[in-house]
N, C-alpha and C positions, 0 to 999 in steps of 0.2 A: 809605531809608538816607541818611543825613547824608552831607555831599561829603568832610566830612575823615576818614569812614572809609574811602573807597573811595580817597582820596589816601594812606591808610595801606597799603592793601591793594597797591596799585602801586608804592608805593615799595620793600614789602616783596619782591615778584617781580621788580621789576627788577633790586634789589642781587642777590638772590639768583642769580639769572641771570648776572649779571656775576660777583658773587663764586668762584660754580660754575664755571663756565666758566676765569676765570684757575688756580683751583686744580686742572682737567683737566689744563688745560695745563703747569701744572710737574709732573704727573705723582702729586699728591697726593689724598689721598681727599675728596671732595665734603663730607663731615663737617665737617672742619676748617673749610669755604668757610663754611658756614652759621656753627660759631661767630664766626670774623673778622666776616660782617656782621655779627649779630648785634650783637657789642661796638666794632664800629666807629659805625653808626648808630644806638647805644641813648641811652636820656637821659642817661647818665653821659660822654658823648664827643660825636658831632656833633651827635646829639637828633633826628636826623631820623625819628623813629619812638619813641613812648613806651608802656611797659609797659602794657598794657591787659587786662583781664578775659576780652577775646575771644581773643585770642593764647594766652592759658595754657590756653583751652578747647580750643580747636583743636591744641594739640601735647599735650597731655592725651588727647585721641583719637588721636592718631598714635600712643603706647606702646601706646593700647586696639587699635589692629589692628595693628602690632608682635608685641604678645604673643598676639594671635589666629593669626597667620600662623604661628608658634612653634607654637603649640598643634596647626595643623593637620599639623606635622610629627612630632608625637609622638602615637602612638597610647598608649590606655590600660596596655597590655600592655610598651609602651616604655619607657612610665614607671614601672610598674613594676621594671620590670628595672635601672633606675640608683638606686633607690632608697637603696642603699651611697653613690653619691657625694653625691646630695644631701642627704641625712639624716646621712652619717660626715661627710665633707669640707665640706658646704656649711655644717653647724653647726656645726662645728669650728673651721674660720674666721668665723663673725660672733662668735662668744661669744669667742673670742680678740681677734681685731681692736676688738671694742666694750670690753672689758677692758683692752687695750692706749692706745688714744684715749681711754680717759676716766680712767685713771692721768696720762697724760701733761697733759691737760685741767686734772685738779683740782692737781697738781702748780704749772701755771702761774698759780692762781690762779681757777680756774671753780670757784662753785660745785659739790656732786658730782651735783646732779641736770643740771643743765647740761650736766656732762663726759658724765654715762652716754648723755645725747641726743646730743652731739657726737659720740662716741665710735661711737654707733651709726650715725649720720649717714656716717661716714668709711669705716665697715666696708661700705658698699653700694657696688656696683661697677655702671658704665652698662650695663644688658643691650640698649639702643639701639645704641649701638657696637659695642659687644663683636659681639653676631650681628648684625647688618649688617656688619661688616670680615670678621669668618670665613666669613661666606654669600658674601661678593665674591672672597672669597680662596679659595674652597672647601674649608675646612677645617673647615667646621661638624659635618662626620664625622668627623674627625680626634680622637686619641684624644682629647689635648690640647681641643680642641673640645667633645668630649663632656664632660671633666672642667670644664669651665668654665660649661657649662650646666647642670651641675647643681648647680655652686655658687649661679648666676643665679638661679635656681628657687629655692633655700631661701631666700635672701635678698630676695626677692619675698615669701616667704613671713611671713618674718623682720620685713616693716613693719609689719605689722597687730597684732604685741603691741606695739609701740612706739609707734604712733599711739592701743592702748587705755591704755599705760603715762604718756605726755605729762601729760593731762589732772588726772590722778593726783600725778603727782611736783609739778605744779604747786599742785598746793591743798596742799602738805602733809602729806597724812593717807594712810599705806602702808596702810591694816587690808584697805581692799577692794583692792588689786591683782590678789592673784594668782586674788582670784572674776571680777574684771574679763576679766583673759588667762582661765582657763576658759572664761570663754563666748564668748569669740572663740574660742576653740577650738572649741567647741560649734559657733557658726554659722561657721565655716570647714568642719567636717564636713556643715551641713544641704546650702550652698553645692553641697560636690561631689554629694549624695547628689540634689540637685533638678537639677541638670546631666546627672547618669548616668540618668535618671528622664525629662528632655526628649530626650536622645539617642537611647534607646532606644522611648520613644511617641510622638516629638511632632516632632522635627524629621527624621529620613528622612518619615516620612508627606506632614511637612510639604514638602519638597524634590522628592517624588514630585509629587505637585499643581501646581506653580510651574513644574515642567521640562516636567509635560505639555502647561502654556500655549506653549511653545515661545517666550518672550517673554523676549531678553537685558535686556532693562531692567527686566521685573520681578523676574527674578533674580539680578541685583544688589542691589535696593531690598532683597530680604529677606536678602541676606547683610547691608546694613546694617543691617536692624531684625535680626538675629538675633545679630549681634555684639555692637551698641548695647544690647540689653535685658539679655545675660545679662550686662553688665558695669555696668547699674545695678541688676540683684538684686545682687551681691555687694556693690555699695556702699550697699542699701538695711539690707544683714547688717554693716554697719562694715568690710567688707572693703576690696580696693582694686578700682580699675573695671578692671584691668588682669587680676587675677587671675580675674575672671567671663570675660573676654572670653580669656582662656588655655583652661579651662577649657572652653567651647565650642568653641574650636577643637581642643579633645582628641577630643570628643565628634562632632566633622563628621568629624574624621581617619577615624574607622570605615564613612563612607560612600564611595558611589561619586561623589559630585558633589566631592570633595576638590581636586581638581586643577581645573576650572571656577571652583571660591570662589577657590580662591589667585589664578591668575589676575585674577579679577573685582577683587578688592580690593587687588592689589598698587599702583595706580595712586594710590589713597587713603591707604593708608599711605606709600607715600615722602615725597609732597608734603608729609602733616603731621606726618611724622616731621624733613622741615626746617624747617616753621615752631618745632616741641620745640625743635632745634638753635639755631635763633635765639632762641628765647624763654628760652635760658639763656647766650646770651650780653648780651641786653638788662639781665640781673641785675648785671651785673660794674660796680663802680662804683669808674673807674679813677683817681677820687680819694682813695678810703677808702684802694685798692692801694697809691699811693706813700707812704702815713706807717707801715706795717703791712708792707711787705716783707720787710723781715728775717724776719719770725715767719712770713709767707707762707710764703717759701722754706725755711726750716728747718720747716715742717710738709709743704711739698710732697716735698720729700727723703724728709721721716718715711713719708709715705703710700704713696709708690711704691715706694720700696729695703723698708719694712718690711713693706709688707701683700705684696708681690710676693713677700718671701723667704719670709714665713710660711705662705704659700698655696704655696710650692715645699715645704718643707719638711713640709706636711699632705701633699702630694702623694709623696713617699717616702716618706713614712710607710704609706701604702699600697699601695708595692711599685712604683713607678713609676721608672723609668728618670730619667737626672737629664735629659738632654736635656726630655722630656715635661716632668717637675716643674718647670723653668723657663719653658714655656712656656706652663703653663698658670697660672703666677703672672704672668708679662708681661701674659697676655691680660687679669688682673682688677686689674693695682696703677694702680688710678684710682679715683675717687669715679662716685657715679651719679644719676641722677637720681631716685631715690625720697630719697637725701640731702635735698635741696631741700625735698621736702615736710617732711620733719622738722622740718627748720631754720626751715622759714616757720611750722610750730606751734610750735616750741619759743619763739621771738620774739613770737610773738602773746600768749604764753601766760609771758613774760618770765624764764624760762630761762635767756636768752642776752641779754646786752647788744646793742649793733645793733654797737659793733666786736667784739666777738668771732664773731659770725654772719658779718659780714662778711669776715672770714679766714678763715671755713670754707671759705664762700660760695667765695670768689678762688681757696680749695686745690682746691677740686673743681674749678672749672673749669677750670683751669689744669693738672689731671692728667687732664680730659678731651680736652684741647688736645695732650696727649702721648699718647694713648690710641691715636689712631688710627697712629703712624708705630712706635709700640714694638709694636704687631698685626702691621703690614706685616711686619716685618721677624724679628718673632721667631723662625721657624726657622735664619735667619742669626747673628743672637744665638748661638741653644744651640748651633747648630756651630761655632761661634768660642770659645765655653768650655767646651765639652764635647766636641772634635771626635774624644778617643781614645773616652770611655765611650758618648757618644752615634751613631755612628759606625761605634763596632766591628762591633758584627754587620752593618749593609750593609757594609762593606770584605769582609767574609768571604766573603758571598755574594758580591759583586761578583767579588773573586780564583777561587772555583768557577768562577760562571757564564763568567765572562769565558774564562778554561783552556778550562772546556769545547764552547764555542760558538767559538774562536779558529779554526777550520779552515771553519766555514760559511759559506755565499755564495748567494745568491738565497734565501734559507730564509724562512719562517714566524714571526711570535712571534705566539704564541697568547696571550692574557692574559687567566688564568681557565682553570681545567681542573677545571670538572664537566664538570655531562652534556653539553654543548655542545661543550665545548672539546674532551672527547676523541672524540666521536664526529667531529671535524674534524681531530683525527690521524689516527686511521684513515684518509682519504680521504686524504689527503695521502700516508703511507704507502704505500696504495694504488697511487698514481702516482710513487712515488721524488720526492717531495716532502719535503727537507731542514725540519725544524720546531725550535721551541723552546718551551717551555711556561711561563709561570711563576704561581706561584700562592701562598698565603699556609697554605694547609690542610695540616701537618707530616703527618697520617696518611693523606691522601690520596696528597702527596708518596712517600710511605714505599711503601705500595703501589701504586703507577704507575712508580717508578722502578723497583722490584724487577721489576717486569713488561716492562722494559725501553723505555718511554718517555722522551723526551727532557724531564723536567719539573725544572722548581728552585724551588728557596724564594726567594723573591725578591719587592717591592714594585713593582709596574710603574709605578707615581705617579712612581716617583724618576727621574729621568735617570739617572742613574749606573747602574745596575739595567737599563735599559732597553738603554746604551752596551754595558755585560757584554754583551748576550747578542745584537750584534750588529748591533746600528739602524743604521747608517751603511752595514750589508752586505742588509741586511733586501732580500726581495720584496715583503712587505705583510705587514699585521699585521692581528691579529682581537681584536677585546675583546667575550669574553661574560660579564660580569660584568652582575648583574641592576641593581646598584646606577647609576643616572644620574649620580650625583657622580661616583663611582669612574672610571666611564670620562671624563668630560670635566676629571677631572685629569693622565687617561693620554692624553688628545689632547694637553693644554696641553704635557704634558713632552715629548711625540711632535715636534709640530709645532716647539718651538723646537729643534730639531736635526737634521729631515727633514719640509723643508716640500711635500716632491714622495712622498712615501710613502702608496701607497692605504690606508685607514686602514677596515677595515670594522667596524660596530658592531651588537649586537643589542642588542635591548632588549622588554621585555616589554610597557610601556604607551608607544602610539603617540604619547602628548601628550608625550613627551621626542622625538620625533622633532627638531623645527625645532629645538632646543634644541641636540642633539649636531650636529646638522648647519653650526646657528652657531658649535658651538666650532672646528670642522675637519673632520668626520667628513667620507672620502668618499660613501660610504655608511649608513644606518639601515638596519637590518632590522626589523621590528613583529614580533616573534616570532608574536604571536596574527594579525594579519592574512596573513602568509607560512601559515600552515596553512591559514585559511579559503580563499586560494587555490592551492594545493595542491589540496586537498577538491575545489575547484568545478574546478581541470582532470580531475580522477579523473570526477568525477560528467557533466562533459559531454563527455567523453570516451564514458561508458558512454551518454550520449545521441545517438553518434553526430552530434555537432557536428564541425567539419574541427580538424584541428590548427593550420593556420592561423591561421583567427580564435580560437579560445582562444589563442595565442600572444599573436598582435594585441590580444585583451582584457588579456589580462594584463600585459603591456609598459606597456600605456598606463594601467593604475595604478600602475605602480611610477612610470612617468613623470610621472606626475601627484601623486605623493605618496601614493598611498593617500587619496585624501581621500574618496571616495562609500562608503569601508569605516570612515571614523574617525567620532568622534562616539555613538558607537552605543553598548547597555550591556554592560560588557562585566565579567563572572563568571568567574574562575576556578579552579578547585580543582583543585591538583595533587597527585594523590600516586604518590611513583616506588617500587614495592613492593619491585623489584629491584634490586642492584645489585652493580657489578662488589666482588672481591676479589682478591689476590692473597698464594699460600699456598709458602711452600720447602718441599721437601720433606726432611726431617731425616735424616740416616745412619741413625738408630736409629728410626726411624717405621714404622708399620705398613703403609702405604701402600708401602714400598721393594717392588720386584718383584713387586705386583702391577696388574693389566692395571686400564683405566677402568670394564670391565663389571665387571669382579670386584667393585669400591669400591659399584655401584651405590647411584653418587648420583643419578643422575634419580629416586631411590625418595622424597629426601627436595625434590623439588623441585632441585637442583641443576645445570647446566649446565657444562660445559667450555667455554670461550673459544679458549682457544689453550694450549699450554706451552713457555716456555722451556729449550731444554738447547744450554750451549757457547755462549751468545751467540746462539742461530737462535732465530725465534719463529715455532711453526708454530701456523697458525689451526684451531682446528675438528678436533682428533688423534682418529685412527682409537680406537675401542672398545677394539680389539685389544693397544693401546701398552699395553707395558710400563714403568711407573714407575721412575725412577732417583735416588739419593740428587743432590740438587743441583738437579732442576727444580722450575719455578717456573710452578705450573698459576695460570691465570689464570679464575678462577670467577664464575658470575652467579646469582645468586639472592636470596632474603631474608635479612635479616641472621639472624635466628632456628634458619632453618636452616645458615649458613654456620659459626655459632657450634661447631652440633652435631658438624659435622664435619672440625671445625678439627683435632681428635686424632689424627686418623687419620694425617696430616702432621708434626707436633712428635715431638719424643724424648721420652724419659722423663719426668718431674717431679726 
């Protein structure tokens, strides 16, 4: 290796280092730090560092495991399911926004094949940013969040007829375009069909082999050859290497080594997701900037107030709350880097003059420069201009829960009431243990509350939600929500209000353990490993082992973290046949004044739980009882058969 690349290579970690580090410290996103160095020590300012062929490589692979690590988070059946936002909203907005910028383009004098490239250049939004700020900020699940990756998605999508359109607009001759975009269409479809085809023959097989070496280092190597290769199939199909390497990671999503890869490669994509960061701020050439500003800033203006309201305004259009629809236009009113690529063919390929590329160039960067503090803060945003319409319904609940929990002291909040959460009322109950519940599920609500449990509709993420139903008065709180974000956004809002509150969490895969534990959690429960020891006190119990040391064993893996039980492969398939209901019993119902054996429902599978009458909830009522207009039997069984005998209860039609 030559000395002046390795004096590149150091120069490039230092700043970075340093740049990072002071922008911790003011409290600003690490993003930002990479662009500053970037446009501080590029050729165009102190030069300490010049654009080079290997730099654009290497942040090139940073989107490639970027968009693999994306991918391992969306399973097939996921993607399926958003396919509304990505296909309505995400094409909605580029064929608007590239329509828009390239009106405005030809208007100033571009060219119109130029404007249609700019225009489309402008419509791309950073999917670097964007999910890296919403994964930091854990809002990548957030509705907002979801609506914004699936815009990201289409417009990932969205490069690859643009890059077969370039080449085209540039000779002049339209006749073959739209056979051109077919067969990018065509190999975008082979693409996925030779992914879903590696997933399901080639890579678990493959995965199984690798893991039985027991060898961390060789299984890492083939997470990089298995990211690396399917993201030069797609570019060997004209696609992009970003979109092969999504694509694979859709495809690992469906194994069980999913959490191991992510892990394995997270270390690889950050690093070179900031060398990306710098290698677009290396572009910015802050001499062109100063003769070109005016038109800069009245295009920078144009790009964030227009593509942000446009993208609010696609997003009510779709039924979305205004609070959401501006925050899911905050999250994308920026330029992106698939931009970049366009711009550097469209120049190559003479398009664009080099000042007009260049004022695209300086708009995107410079709306990626604001990208990351209008993310920070955009919940703050929509409740400052939306704080009655966005707002209302938590004020509602808040006023509820708040009423009704005003009297509790040493209580419970349970966050999350399925099957978890109420089988830990009942014990509670059990012991005159004061609770609160809250959950998001309106029919679960409906009948839980009828059955006289203490549950509310209510957001447990929010503080204020959290304040309602008691935190400051709280004994401890329980989050059985399956979801690991979920709860480690219910720690964050816990913890900045009750930093001495035992905070116990379950969760179903043990690799979220250290995870909730570093957000706050007092405690982790492993759902699956809390049974397999369960099991093994039963079973050596039945071997006449002492209770003692089964204690002592046991102790000393919870003390130890579970770790000689983690690791291991772990399968499971759940299915809960039965489940609770609760039914009023109608004035005019059939069921009035007759007895539980009369009804016989154990005929159709059915159970009795308990029935309320008068406010008393008696457990487990005598055969004998006689049914009264007003109670409120609380039923266990299949929904099929619950259906059946739902009539027997209701009035007339």
């Amino acid at each position: 290796m030559e000395h002046h690349a390795i004096e590149g290579v150091l120069i490039l970690l230092a700043c970075s280092v340093l740049g990072v580090s002071i922008f911790r410290r003011l409290h600003l996103p690490p993003v930002l730090g990479y662009l500053f160095v970037g446009i501080v020590i590029g050729p165009h300012a102190i030069g300490l560092l010049q654009d080079s062929d290997l730099i654009h490589l290497l942040a090139e692979i940073g989107v490639v495991f970027l968009l693999f690590t994306i991918g391992l988070e969306f399973s097939i059946g996921h993607f399926l399911t958003m396919r509304r936002i990505v296909l309505g909203l995400g094409g909605a907005q580029v064929l608007l926004s590239t329509l828009a910028g390239a009106l405005i383009a030809w208007l100033s004098g571009v060219h119109w094949a130029g404007a249609l490239v700019a225009g489309g250049a402008l419509a791309m939004s950073s999917t670097a940013i964007v999910v890296k700020q919403l994964n930091e900020q854990l809002e990548i699940h957030s509705r907002h969040g979801r609506l914004a990756l699936g815009v990201l998605l289409f417009q990932d999508l969205a490069v690859v007829p643009f890059l077969v359109a370039i080449p085209i607009l540039a000779g002049g001759a339209l006749d073959g375009l739209w056979l051109s975009l077919g067969i990018a269409l065509l190999k975008g479809v082979l693409a996925l069909a030779i992914m879903l085809a590696a997933g399901r023959w080639l890579l678990r097989p493959l995965f199984h082999v690798i893991a039985a070496a027991r060898s961390t280092e060789l299984f890492t190597l083939t997470v990089l050859l298995v990211t690396l290769t399917a993201a030069w199939l797609t570019y060997l199909l004209g696609l992009s290497l970003a979109m092969g390497a999504f694509l694979a990671g859709m495809m690992l999503s469906e194994t069980e080594y999913k959490h191991q890869i992510e892990t394995d490669i997270r270390s690889f994509r950050d690093v070179l997701m900031g060398v990306f960061f710098i290698s677009i701020g290396l572009q910015l050439n802050l001499h062109t900037l100063s003769s070109v500003w005016p038109l800069v800033l009245l295009m920078l203006v144009g790009l964030v107030l227009g593509k942000g309201l446009l993208v609010m305004l696609l997003t009510r259009w779709l039924g979305y709350e205004n609070g959401v629809a501006l925050r899911t236009g905050l999250a994308l009113a920026q330029g992106g880097e698939f931009g970049f690529a366009l711009l550097a063919l469209a120049l190559n390929r003479h398009l664009l003059s080099p000042t007009d590329s260049q004022a695209i160039l300086a708009t995107i960067i410079l709306s990626m420069l604001l990208a990351p503090p209008l993310l920070r803060y955009n919940g703050r945003i929509a409740k400052a201009l939306f704080a009655r319409s966005y707002l209302k319904g938590r004020y509602t609940e808040t006023r509820h829960l708040g009423w009704a929990a005003r009297e509790l002291g040493e209580h419970v909040i349970i966050c999350g009431f399925g099957r978890i959460g109420q089988n830990l009322a009942r014990f509670l109950r059990a012991d005159g243990i004061d609770y609160v519940a809250l959950d998001l599920d309106p029919y679960l609500i409906r009948d839980a509350w009828e059955a006289g449990e203490h549950v509310f509709y209510g957001d447990s993420t929010h503080g204020e939600i959290l304040r309602a139903a008691g935190l400051a008065r709280a004994r401890a709180m329980v989050i059985t929500f399956d979801d690991a974000h979920t709860a480690e956004r219910i720690i964050e809002a816990t913890r900045k209000r009750r930093g001495d509150l035992p905070i116990l969490v379950r969760t179903r895969d043990e690799a979220d353990l250290e995870r909730l534990e570093h957000a706050g959690a007092t405690q982790v429960v492993p759902e699956t490993l809390e049974s397999s020891m369960l099991l093994a006190r039963v079973l050596l119990q039945r071997l006449d082992i002492p209770d003692d040391v089964i204690n002592e064993r046991i102790e000393q893996e919870r003390a130890d973290h579970y770790r000689s039980l983690r690791g291991l492969f772990a399968g499971e398939a759940e299915a809960l046949r039965d489940r609770l209901h609760s039914v009023t019993v109608h004035p005019e119902g059939k069921a009035v004044g007759s007895t539980l054996a009369a009804l016989e429902l154990g005929a159709v599978g059915i159970r009795v739980e308990a029935i309320r009458r008068g406010g008393i909830r008696g457990e487990h009522p005598d055969d004998g009882m006689c049914l009264e207009a007003g109670d409120v039997l609380i039923l266990r069984g299949g929904q099929d058969a619950l259906k059946r005998i739902e009539p027997l209860f209701h009035g007339p039609n």
